[in-house]
mmCIF file of the C-alpha atoms, coordinates in Angstrom:
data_MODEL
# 
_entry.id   MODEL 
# 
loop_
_atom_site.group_PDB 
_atom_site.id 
_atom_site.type_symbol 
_atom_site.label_atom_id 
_atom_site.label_alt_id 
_atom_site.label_comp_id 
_atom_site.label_asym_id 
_atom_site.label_entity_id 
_atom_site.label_seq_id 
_atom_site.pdbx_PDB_ins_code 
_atom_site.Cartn_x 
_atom_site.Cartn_y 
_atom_site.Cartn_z 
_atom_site.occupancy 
_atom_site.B_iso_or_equiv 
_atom_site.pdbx_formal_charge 
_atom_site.auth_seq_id 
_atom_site.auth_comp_id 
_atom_site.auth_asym_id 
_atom_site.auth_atom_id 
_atom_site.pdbx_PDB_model_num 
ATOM 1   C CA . UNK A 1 1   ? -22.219 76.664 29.675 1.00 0.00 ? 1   UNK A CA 1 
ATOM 2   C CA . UNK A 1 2   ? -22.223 75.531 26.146 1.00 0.00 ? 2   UNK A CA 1 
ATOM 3   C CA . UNK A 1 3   ? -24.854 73.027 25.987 1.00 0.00 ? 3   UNK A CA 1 
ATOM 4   C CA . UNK A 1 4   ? -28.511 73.506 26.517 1.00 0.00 ? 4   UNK A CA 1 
ATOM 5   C CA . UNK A 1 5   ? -30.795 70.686 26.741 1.00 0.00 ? 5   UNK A CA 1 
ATOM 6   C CA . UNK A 1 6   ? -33.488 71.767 23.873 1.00 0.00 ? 6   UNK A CA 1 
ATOM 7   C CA . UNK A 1 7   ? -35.527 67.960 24.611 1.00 0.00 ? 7   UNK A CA 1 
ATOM 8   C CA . UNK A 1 8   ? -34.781 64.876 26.033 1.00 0.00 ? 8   UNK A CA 1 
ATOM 9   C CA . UNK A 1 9   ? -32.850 63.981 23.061 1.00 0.00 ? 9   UNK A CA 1 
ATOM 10  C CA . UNK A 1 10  ? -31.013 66.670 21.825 1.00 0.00 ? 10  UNK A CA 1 
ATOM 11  C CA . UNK A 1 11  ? -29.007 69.368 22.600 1.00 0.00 ? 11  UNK A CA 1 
ATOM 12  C CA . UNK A 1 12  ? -27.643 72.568 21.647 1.00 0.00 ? 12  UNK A CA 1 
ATOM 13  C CA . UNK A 1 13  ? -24.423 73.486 21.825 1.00 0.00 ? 13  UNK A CA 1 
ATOM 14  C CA . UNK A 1 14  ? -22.852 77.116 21.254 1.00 0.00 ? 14  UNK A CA 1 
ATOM 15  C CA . UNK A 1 15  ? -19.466 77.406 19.704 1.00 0.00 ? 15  UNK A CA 1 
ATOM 16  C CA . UNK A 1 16  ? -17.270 80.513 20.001 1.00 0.00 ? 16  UNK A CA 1 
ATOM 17  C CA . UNK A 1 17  ? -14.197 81.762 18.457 1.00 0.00 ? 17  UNK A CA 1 
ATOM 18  C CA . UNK A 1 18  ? -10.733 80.378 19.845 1.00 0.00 ? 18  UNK A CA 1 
ATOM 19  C CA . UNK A 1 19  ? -12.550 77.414 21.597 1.00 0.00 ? 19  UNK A CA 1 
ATOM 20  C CA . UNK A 1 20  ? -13.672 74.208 20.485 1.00 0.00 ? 20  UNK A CA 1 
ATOM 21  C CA . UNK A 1 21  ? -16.007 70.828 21.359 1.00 0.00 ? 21  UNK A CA 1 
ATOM 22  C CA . UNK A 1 22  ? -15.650 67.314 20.604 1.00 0.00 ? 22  UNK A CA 1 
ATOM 23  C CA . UNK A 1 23  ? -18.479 65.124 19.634 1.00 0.00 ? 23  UNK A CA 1 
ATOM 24  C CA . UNK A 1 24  ? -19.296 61.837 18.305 1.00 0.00 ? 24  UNK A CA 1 
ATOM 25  C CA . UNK A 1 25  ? -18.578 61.282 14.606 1.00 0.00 ? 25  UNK A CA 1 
ATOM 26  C CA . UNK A 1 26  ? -22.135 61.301 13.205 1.00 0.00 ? 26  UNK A CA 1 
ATOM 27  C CA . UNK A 1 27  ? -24.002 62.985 16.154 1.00 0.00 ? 27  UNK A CA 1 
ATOM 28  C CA . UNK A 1 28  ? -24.313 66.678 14.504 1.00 0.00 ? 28  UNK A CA 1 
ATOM 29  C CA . UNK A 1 29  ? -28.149 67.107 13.184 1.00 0.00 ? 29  UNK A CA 1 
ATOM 30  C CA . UNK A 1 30  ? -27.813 70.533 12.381 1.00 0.00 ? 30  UNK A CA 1 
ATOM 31  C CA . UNK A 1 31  ? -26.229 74.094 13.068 1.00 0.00 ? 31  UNK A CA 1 
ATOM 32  C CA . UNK A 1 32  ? -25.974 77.562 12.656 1.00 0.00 ? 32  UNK A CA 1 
ATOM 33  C CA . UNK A 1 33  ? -23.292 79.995 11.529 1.00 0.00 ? 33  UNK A CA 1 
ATOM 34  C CA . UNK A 1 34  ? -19.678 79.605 10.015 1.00 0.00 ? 34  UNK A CA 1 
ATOM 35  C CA . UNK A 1 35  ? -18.577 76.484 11.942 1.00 0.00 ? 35  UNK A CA 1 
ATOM 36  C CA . UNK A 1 36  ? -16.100 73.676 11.169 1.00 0.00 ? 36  UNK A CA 1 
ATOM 37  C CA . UNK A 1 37  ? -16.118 69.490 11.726 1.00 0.00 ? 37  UNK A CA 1 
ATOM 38  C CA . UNK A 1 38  ? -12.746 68.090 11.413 1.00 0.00 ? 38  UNK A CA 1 
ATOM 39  C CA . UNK A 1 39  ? -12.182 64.004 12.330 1.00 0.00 ? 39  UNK A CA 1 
ATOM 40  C CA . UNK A 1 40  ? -10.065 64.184 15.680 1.00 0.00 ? 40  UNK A CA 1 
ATOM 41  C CA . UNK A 1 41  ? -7.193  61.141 15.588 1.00 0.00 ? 41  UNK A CA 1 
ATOM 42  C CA . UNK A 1 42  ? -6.329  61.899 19.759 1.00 0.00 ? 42  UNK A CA 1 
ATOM 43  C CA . UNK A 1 43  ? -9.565  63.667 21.089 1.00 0.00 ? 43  UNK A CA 1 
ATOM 44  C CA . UNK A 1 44  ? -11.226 61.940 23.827 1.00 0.00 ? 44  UNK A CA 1 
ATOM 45  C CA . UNK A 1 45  ? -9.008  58.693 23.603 1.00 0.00 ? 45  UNK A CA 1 
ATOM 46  C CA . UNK A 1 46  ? -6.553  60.417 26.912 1.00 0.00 ? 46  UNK A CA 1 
ATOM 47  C CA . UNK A 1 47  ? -3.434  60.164 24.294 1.00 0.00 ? 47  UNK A CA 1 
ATOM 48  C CA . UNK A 1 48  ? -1.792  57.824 22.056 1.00 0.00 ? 48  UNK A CA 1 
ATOM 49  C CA . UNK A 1 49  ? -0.706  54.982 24.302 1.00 0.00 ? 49  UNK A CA 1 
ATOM 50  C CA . UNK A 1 50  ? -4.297  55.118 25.571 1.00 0.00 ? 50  UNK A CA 1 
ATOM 51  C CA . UNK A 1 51  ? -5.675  55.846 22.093 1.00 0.00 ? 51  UNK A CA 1 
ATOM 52  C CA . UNK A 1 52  ? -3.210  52.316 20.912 1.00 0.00 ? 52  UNK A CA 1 
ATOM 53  C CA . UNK A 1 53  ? -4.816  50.347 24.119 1.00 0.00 ? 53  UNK A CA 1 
ATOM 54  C CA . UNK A 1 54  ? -8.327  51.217 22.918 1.00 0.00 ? 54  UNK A CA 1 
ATOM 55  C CA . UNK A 1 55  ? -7.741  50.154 19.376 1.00 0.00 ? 55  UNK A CA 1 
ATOM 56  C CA . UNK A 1 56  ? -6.224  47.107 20.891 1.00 0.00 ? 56  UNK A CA 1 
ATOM 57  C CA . UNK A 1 57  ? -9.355  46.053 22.694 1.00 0.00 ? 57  UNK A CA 1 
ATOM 58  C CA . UNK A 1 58  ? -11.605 47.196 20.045 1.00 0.00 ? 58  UNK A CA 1 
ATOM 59  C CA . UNK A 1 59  ? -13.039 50.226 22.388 1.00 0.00 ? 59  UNK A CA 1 
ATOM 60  C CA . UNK A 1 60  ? -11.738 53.297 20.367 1.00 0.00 ? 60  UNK A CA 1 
ATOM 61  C CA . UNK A 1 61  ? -14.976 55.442 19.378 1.00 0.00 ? 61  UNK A CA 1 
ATOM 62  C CA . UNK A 1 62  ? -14.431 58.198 16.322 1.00 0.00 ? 62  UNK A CA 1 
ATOM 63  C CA . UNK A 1 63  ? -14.622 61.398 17.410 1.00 0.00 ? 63  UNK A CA 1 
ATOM 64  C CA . UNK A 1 64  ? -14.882 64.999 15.346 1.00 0.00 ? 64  UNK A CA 1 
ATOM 65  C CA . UNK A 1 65  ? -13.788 68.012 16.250 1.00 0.00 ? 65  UNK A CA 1 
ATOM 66  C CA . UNK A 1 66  ? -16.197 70.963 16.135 1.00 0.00 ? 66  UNK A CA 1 
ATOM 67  C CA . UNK A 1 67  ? -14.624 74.888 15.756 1.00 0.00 ? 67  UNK A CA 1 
ATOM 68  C CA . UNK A 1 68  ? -15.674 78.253 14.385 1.00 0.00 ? 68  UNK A CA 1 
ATOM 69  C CA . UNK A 1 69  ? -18.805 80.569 15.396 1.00 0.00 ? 69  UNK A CA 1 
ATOM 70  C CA . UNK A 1 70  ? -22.492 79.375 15.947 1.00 0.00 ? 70  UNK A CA 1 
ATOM 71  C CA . UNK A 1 71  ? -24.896 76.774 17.332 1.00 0.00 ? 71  UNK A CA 1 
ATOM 72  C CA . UNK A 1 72  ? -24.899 73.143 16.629 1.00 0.00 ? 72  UNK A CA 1 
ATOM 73  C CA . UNK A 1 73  ? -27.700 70.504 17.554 1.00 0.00 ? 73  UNK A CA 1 
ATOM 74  C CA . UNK A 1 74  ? -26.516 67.352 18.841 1.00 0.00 ? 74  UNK A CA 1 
ATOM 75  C CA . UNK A 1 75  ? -28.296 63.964 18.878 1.00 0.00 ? 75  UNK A CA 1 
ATOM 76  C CA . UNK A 1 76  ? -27.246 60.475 18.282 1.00 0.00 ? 76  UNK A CA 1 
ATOM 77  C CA . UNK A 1 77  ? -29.465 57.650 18.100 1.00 0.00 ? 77  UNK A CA 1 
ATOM 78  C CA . UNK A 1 78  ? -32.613 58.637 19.527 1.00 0.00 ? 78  UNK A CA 1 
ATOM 79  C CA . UNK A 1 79  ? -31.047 58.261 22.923 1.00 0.00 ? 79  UNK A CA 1 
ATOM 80  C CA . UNK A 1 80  ? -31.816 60.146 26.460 1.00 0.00 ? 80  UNK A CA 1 
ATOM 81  C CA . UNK A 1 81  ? -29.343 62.857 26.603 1.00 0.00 ? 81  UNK A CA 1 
ATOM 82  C CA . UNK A 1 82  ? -27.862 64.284 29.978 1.00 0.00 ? 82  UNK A CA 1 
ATOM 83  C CA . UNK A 1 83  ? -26.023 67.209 30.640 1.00 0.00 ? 83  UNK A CA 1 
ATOM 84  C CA . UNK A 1 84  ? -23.204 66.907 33.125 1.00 0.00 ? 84  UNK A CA 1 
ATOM 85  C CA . UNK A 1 85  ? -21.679 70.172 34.716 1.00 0.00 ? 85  UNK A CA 1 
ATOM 86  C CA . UNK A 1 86  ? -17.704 70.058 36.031 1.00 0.00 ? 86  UNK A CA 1 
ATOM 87  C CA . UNK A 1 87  ? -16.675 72.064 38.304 1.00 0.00 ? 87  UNK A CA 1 
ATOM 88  C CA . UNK A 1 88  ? -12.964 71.188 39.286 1.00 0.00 ? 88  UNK A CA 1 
ATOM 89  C CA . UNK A 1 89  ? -14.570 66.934 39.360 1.00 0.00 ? 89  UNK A CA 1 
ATOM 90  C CA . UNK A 1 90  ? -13.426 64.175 37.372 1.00 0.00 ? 90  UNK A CA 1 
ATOM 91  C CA . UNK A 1 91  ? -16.341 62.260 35.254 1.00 0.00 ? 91  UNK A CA 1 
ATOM 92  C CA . UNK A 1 92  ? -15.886 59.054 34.734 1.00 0.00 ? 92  UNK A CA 1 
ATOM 93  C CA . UNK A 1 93  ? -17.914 57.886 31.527 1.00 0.00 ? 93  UNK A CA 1 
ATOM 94  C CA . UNK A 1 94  ? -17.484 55.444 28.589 1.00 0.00 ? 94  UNK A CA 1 
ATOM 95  C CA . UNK A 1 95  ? -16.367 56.789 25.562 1.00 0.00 ? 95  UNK A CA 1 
ATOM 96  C CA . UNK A 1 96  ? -19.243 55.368 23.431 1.00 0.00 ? 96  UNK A CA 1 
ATOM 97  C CA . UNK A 1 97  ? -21.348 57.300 25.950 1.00 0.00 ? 97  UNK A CA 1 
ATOM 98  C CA . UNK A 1 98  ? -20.437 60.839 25.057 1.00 0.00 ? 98  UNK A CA 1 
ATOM 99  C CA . UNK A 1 99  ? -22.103 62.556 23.062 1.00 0.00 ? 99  UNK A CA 1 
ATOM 100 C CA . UNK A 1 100 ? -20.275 66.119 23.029 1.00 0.00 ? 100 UNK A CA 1 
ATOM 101 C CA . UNK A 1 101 ? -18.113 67.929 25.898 1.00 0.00 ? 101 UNK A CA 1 
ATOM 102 C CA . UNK A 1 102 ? -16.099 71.190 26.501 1.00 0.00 ? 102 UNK A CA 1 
ATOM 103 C CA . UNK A 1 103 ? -12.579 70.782 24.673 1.00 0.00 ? 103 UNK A CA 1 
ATOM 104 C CA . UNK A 1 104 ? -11.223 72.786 27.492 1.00 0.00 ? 104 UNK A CA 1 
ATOM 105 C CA . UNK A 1 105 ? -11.651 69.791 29.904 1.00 0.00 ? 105 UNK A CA 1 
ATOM 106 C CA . UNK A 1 106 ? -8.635  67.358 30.216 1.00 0.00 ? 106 UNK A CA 1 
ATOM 107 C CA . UNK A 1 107 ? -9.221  63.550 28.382 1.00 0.00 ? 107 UNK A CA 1 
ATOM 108 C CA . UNK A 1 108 ? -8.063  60.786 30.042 1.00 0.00 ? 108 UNK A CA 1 
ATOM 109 C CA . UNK A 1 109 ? -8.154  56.905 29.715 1.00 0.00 ? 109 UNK A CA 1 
ATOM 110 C CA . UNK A 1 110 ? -8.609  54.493 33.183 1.00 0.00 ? 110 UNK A CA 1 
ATOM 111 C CA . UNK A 1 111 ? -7.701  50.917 32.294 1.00 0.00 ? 111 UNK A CA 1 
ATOM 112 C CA . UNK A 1 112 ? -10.571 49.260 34.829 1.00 0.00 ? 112 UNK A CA 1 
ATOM 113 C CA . UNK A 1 113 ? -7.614  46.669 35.750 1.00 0.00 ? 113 UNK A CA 1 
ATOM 114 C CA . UNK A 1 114 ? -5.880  49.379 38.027 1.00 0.00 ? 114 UNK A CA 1 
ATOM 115 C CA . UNK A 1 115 ? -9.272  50.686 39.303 1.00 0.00 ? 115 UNK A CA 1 
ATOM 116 C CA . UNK A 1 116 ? -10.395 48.027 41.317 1.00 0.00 ? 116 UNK A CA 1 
ATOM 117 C CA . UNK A 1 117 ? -7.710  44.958 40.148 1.00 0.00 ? 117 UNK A CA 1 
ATOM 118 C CA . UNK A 1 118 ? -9.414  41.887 38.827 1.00 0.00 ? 118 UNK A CA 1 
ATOM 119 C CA . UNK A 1 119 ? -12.687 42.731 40.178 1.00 0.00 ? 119 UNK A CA 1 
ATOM 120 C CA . UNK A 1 120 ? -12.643 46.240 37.720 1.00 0.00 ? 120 UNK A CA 1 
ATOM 121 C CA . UNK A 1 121 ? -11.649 44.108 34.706 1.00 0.00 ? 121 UNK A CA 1 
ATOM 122 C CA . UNK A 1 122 ? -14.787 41.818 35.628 1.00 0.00 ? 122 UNK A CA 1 
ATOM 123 C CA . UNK A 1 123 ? -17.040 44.434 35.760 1.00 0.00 ? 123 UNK A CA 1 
ATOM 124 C CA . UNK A 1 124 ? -16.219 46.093 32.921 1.00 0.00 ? 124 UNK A CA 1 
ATOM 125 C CA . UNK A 1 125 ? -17.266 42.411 31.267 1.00 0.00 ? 125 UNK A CA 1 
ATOM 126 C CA . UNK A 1 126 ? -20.301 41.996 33.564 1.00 0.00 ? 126 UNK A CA 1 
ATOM 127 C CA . UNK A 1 127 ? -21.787 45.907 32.180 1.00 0.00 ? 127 UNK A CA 1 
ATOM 128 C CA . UNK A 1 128 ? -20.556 45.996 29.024 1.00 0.00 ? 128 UNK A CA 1 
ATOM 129 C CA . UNK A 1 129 ? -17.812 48.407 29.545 1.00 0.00 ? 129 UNK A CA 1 
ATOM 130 C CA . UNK A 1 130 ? -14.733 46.125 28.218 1.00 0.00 ? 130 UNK A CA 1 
ATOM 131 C CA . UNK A 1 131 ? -11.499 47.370 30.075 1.00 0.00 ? 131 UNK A CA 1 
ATOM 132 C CA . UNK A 1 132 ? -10.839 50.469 29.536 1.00 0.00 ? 132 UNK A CA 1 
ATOM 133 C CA . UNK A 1 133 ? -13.395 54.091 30.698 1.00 0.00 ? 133 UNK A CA 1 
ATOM 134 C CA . UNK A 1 134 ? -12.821 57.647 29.844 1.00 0.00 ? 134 UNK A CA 1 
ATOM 135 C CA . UNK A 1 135 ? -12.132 60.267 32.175 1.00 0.00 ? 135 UNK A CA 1 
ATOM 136 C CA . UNK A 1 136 ? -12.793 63.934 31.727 1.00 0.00 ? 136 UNK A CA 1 
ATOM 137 C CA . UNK A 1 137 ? -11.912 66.424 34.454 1.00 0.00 ? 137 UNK A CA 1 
ATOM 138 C CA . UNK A 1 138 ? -11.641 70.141 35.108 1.00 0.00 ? 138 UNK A CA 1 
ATOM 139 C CA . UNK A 1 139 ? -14.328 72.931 34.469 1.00 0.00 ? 139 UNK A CA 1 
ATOM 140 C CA . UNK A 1 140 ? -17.019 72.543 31.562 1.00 0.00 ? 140 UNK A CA 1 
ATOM 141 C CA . UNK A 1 141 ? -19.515 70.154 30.362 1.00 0.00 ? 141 UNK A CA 1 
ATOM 142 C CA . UNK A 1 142 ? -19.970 67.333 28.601 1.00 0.00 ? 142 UNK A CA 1 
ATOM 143 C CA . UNK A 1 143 ? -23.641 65.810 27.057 1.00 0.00 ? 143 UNK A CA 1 
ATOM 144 C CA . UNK A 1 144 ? -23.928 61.715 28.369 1.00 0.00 ? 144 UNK A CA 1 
ATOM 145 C CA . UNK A 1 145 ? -26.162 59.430 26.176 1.00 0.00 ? 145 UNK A CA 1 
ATOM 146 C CA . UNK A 1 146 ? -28.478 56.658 28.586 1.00 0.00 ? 146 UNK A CA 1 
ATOM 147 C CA . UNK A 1 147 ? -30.882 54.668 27.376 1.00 0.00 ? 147 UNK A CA 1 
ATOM 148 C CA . UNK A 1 148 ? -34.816 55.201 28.876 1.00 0.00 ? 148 UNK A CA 1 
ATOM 149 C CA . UNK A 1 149 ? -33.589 58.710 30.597 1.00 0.00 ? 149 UNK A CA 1 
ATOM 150 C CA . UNK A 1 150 ? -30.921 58.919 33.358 1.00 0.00 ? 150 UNK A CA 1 
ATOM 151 C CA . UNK A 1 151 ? -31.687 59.951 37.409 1.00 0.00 ? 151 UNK A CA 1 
ATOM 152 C CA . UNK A 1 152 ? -28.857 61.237 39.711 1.00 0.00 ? 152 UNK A CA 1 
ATOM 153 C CA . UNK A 1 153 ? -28.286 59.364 42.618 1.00 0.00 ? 153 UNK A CA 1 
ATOM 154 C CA . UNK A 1 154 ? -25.797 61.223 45.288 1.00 0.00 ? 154 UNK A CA 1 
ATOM 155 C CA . UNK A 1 155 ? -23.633 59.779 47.175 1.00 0.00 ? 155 UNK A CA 1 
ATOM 156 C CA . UNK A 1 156 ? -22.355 60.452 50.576 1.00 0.00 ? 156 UNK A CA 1 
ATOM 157 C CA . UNK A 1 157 ? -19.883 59.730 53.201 1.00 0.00 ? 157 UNK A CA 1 
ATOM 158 C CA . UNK A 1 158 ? -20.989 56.296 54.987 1.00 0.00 ? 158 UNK A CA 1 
ATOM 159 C CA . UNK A 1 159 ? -23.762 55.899 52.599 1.00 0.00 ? 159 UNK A CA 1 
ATOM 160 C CA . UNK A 1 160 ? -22.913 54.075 49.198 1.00 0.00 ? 160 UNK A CA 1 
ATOM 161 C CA . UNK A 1 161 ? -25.265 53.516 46.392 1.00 0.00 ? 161 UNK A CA 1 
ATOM 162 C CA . UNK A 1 162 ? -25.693 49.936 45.058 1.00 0.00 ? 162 UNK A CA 1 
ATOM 163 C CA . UNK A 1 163 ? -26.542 49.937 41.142 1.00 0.00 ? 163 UNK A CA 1 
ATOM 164 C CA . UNK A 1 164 ? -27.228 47.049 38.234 1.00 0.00 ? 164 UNK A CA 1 
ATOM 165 C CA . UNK A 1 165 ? -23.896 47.414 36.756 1.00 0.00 ? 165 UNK A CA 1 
ATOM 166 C CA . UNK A 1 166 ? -25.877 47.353 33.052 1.00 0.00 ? 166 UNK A CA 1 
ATOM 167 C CA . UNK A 1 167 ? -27.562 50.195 34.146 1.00 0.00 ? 167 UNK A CA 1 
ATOM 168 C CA . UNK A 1 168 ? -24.282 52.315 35.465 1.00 0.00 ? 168 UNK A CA 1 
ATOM 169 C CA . UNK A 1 169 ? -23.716 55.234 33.177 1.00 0.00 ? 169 UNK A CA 1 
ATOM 170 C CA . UNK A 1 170 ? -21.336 57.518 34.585 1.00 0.00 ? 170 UNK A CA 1 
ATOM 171 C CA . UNK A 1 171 ? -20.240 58.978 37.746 1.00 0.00 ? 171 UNK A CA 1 
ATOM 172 C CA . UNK A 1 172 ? -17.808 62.044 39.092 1.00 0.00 ? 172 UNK A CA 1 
ATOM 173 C CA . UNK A 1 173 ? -15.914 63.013 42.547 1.00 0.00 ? 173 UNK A CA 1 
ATOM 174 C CA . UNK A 1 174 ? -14.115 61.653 44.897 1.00 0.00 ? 174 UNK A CA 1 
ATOM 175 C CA . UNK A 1 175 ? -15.721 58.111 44.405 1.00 0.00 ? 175 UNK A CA 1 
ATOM 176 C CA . UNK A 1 176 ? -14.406 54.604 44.917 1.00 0.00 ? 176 UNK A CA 1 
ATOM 177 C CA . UNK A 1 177 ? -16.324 51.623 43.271 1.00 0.00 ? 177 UNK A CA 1 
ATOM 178 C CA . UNK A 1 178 ? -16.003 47.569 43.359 1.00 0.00 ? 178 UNK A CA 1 
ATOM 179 C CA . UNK A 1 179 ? -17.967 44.750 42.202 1.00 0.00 ? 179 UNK A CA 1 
ATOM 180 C CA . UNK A 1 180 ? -20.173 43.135 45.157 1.00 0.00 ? 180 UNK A CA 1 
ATOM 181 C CA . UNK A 1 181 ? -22.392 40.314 44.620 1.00 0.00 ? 181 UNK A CA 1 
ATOM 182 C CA . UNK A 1 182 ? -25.709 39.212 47.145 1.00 0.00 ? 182 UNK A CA 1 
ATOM 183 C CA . UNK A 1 183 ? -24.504 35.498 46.245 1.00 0.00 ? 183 UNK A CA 1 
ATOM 184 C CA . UNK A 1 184 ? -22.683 33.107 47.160 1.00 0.00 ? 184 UNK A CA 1 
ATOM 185 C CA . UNK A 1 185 ? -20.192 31.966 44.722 1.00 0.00 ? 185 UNK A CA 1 
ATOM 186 C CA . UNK A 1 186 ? -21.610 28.094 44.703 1.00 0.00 ? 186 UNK A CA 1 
ATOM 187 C CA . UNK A 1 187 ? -25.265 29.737 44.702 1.00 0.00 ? 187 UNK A CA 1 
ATOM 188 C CA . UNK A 1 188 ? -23.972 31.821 41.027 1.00 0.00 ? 188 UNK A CA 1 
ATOM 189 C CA . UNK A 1 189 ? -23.295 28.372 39.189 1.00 0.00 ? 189 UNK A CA 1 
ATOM 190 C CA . UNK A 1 190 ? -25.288 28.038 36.394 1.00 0.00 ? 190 UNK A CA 1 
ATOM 191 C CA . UNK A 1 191 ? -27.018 31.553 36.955 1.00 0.00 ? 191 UNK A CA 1 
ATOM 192 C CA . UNK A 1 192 ? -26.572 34.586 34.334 1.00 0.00 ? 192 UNK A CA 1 
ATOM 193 C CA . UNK A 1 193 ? -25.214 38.107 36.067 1.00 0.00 ? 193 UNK A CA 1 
ATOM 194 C CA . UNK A 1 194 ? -28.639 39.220 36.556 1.00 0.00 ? 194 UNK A CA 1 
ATOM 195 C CA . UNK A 1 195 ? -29.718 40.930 40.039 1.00 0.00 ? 195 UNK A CA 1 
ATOM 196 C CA . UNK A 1 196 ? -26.463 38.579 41.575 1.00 0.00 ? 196 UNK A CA 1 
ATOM 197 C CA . UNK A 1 197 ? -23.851 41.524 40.825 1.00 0.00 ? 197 UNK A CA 1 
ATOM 198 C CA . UNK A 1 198 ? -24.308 45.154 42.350 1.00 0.00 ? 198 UNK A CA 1 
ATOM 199 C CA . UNK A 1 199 ? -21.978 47.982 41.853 1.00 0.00 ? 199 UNK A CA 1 
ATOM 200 C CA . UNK A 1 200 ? -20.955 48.979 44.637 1.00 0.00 ? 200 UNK A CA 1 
ATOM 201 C CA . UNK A 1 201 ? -19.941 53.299 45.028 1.00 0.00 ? 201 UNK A CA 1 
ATOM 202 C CA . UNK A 1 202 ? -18.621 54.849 47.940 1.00 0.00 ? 202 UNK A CA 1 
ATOM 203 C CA . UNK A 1 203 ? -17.167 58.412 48.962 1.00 0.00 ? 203 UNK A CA 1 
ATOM 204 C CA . UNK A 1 204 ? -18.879 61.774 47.981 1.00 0.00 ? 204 UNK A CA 1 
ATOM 205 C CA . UNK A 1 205 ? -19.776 62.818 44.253 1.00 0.00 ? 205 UNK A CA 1 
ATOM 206 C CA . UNK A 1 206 ? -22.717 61.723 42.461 1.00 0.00 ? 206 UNK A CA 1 
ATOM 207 C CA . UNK A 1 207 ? -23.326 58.162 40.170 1.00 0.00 ? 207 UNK A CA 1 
ATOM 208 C CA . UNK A 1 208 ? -25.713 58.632 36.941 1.00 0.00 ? 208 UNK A CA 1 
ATOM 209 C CA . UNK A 1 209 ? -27.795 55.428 36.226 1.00 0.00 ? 209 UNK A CA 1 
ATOM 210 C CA . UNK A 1 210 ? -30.307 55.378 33.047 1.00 0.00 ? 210 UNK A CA 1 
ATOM 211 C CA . UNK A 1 211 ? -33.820 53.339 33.425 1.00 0.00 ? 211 UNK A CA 1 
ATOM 212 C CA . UNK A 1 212 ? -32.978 50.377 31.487 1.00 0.00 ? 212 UNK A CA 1 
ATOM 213 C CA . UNK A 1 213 ? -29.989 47.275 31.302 1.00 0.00 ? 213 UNK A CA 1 
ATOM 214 C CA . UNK A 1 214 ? -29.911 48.005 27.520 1.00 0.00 ? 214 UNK A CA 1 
ATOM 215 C CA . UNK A 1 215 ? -26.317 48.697 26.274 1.00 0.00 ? 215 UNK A CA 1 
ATOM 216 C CA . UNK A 1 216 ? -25.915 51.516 23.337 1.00 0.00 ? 216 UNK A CA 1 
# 
């Protein structure tokens, strides 16, 4: 495990020879030892057509990559930082999100429109998310940035977990989601989203949701 949760809002993250961790452009405070921050054009974005999509959309978030030998201290923003263990899941997180993971897991890029149809695309409006979320899967971790902390909600076969959309962070395994609302559809004219639209996940894995609607 190459992160270790030092406070609330930072983390440490070790850095060995022959590996290497990706991180937010700006989110290094400090480190130890002979390491090396390069910009990375692909990392995180799940490959050029998704990278091209992003850029498209205006969703694309700099990334550097981090090699050599040492520690480095990772914070961003003064925000609640989380760290999320893989083992074999897929994390589904926005890219704006992630602070630092494990270069050894595999990037990807879900376009919200095939997860879920038009009711994805409008819930990537409703929380903020735009159209596009970043997958990373396999074995390693990866430190998630929330805003007022971030609790772990599990989720089980034939019992879904209903969250505020705004408040959604992440989630990983084998997890289905769609856009409810309480409302009826004449009842949401002339209301705001507010309390109207729940996220709705089902399945088995685990949904992170931060105390607070803010967006980062």
């Amino acid at each position: 495990m190459p992160f270790r949760e030092l406070s609330a809002k930072l983390v440490e993250a070790r850095v060995a020879p022959g590996e290497r961790l990706f991180s937010q452009r700006g989110a290094m405070v400090g480190y130890r030892g002979e390491v090396r921050f390069t910009p990375s054009i692909q990392g995180g974005q799940g490959g050029w057509m998704s990278m091209i999509g992003r850029r498209v959309a205006n969703e694309a978030t700099p990334l550097m990559t981090v090699e050599g030998q040492g520690t480095v201290l990772f914070g961003h923003g003064g925000h609640h930082v989380e760290v999320v263990e893989l083992d074999g899941q897929t994390l589904c997180v926005e890219a704006d999100r992630l602070l630092a993971f494990d270069g050894s897991l595999q990037q990807g890029t879900l376009f919200l429109g095939r997860d879920g149809g038009v009711r994805g695309m409008v819930r990537g409006q409703i929380s903020g998310q735009g159209l596009f979320t970043t997958t990373l899967s396999g074995h390693g971790s990866a430190a998630v940035m929330a805003h007022g902390g971030i609790i772990q909600l599990p989720i089980a076969p034939g019992r879904p977990v209903h969250v505020d959309p705004q408040a959604y962070v992440a989630h990983f395994g084998d997890v289905r989601n769609k856009l409810t609302t309480a409302l009826g559809w004449r009842e949401l004219v002339g209301r705001g989203s507010g309390e109207a639209f729940q996220l709705e996940l089902s399945g088995e894995g685990m949904v992170f949701v931060q105390a607070s609607e803010e967006k980062l």
